[in-house]
C-alpha positions as CSV (number, residue, x, y, z in Angstrom):
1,X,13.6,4.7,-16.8
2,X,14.9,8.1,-16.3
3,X,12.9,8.8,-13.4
4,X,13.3,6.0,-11.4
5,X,17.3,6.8,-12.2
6,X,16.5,9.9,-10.5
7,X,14.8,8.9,-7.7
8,X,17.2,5.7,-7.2
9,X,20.2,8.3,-6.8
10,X,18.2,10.5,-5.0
11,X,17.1,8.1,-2.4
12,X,21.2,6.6,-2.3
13,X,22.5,10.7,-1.8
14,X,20.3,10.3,1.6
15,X,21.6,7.2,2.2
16,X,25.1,8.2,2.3
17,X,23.7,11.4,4.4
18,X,22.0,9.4,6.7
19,X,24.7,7.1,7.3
20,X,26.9,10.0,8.0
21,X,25.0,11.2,10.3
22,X,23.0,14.4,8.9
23,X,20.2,12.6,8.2
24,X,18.7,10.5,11.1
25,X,17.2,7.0,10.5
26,X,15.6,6.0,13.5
27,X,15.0,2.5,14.9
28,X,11.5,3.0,15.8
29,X,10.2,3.8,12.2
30,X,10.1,0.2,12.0
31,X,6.7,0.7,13.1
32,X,5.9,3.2,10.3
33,X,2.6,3.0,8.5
34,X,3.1,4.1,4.5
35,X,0.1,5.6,2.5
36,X,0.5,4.6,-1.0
37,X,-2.4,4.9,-3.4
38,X,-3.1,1.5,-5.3
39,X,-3.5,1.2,-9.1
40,X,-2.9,4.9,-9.0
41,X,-2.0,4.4,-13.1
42,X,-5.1,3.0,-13.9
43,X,-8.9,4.2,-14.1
44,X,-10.7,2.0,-10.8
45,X,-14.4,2.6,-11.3
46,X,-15.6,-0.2,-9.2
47,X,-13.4,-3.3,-7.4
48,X,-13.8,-6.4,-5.7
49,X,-12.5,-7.0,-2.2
50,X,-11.6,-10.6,-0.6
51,X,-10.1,-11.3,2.6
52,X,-7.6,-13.6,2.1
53,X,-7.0,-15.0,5.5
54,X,-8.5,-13.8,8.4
55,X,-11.7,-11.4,9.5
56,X,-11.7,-7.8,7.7
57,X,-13.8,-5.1,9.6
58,X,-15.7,-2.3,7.7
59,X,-16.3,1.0,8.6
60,X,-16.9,4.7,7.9
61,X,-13.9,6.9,8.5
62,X,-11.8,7.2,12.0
63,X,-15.5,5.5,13.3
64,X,-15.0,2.4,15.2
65,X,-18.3,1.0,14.2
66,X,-18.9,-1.8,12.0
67,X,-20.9,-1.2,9.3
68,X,-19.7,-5.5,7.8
69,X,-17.3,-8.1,7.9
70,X,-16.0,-10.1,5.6
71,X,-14.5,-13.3,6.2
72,X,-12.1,-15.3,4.8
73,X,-13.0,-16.3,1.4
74,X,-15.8,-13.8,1.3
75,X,-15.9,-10.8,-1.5
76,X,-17.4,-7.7,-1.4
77,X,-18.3,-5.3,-4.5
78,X,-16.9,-1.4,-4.3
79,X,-17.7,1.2,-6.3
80,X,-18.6,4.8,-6.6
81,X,-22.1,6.7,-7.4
82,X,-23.0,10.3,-7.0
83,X,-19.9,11.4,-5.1
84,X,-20.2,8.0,-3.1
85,X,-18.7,4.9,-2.2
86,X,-21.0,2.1,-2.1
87,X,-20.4,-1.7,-0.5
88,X,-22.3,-4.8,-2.4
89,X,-22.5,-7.7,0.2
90,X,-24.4,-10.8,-0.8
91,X,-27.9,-9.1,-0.9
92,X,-27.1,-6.0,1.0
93,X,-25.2,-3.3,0.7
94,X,-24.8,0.4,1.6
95,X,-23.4,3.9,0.8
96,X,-21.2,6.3,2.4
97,X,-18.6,9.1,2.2
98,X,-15.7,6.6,2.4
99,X,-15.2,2.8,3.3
100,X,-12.1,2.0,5.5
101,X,-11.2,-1.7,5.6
102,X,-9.7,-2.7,8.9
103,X,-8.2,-6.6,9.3
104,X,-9.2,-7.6,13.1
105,X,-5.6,-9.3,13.1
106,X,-2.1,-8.4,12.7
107,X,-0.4,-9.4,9.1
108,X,-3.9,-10.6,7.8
109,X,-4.0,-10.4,3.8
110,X,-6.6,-9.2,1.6
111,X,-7.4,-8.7,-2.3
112,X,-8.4,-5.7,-4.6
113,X,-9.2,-7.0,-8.3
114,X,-10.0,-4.0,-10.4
115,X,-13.1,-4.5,-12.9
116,X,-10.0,-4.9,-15.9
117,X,-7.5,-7.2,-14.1
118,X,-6.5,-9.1,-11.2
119,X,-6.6,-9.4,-7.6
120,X,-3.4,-8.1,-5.9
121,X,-2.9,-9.1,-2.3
122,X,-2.1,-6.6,0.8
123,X,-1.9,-5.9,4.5
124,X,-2.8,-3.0,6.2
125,X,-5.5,-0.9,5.9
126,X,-7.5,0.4,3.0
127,X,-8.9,3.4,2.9
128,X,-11.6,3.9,-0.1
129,X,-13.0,7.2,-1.4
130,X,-14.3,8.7,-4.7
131,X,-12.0,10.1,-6.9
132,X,-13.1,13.8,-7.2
133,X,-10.6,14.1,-10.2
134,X,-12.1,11.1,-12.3
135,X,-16.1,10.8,-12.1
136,X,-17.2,7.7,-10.9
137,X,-13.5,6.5,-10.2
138,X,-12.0,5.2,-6.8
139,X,-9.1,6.3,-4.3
140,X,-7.8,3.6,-3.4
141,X,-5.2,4.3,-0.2
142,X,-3.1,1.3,1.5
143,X,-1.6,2.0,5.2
144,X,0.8,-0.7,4.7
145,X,3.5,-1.5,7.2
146,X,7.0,-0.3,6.7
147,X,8.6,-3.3,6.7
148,X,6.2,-5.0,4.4
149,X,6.2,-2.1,2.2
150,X,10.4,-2.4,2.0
151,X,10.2,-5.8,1.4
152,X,7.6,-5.7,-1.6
153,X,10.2,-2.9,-2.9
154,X,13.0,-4.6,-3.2
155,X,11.5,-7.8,-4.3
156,X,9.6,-5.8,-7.6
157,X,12.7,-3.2,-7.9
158,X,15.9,-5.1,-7.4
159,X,16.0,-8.4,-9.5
160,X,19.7,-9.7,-8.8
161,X,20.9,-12.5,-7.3
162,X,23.1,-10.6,-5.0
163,X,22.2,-10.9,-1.2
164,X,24.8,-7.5,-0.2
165,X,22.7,-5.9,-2.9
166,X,19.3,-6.5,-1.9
167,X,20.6,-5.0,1.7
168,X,21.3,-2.0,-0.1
169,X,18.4,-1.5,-1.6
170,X,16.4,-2.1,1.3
171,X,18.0,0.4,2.7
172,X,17.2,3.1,0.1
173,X,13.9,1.6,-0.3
174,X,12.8,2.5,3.7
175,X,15.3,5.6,3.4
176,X,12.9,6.9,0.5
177,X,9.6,6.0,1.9
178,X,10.4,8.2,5.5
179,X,11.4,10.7,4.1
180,X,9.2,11.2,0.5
181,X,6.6,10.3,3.6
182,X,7.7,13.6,5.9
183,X,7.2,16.1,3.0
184,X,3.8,14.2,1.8
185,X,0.4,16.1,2.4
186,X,-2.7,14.5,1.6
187,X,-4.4,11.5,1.7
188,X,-1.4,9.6,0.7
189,X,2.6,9.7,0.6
190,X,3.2,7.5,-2.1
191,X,2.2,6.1,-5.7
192,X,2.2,2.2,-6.1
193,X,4.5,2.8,-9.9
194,X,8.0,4.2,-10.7
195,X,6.3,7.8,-9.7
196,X,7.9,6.8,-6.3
197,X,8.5,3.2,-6.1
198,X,6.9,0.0,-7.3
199,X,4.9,-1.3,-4.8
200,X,2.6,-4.7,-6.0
201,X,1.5,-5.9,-2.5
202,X,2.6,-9.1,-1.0
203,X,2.8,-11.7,-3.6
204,X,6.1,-10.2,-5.6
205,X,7.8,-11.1,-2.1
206,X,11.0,-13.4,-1.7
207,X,12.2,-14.7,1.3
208,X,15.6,-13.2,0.2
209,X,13.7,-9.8,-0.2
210,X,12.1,-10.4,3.6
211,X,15.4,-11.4,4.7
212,X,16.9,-7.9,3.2
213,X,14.3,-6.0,5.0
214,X,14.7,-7.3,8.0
215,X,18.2,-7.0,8.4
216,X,18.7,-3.8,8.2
């Protein structure tokens, strides 16, 4: 509790700078990919992956090739062994250094279920590698949308009725993520728990908490 105290006023002090002008918040950040790593509380050894709607590409990396595709409905097993990620498919599989999961359309959805718990739903990108600081575990990295990222935010974060509110904390919701995502090195910017903000995908999402985000 006392840390996301701290990082609630923290993220409302650059608020109040940015609205007065010594911070900038630019309008084209509404085009801002976050990092946050998923389930980043919790030991992954191995997940399954389903696209929800739509066609998910995958591939190795920044390479364009690729390697599968899964489409909507279908699951795919991930996991790690000797420093690698491998890809169950149906009868096939393969390893590699990483596994990058790619939608081929805009706002598609897809699942991770960890082997202990159920299936969350993003957008986005996923980025998967092994977990050099647990053997055998995953690192699980989401390139979510800025937008969809606010909106999932304020929905988990802010649970008054109170439409002026849910403004507000949109606003220190996307104020946060740019710039906790400017000082960020890494493979990601951001944790999916109160570490930085709570984060749980699509499904906590209210039209209220879309509406927040998108108006301001």
């Amino acid at each position: 509790m006392a840390l996301r105290m701290h990082r609630f006023l923290t993220a409302l002090c650059l608020v109040l700078l940015a609205a007065a002008g010594v911070i900038p918040v630019r309008a084209q950040d509404a085009g801002h990919l976050v990092r946050v790593r998923l389930f980043d509380a919790d030991r992954v050894d191995r997940v399954t992956l389903r696209a929800v709607d739509g066609t998910l590409r995958l591939t190795t990396g920044t390479d364009a090739n690729t390697l599968a595709r899964l489409d909507a409905g279908e699951n795919a097993t991930l996991g790690t062994r000797s420093g690698e990620v491998y890809m169950r498919l149906g009868q096939g599989g393969l390893y590699a250094k990483s596994l990058h999961v790619r939608p081929t359309t805009r706002g598609a959805r897809w699942s991770i279920a960890p082997q202990d718990g159920g299936p969350r739903t993003y957008t986005g990108t996923l980025a998967i590698h092994a977990d050099t600081a647990q053997p055998d575990g995953l690192q699980l990295v989401n390139a979510v949308p800025l937008e969809d990222y606010v909106a999932s935010v304020v929905a988990s974060e802010y649970t008054l009725d109170d439409t002026e509110g849910m403004k507000a904390m949109a606003v220190v919701a996307r104020t946060y993520a740019l710039r906790a995502s400017a000082a960020a090195s890494g493979a990601y910017d951001h944790v999916d728990h109160v570490g930085s903000q709570v984060y749980r995908g699509t499904a906590p999402i209210t039209a209220d908490a879309r509406a927040a985000a998108e108006a301001t």
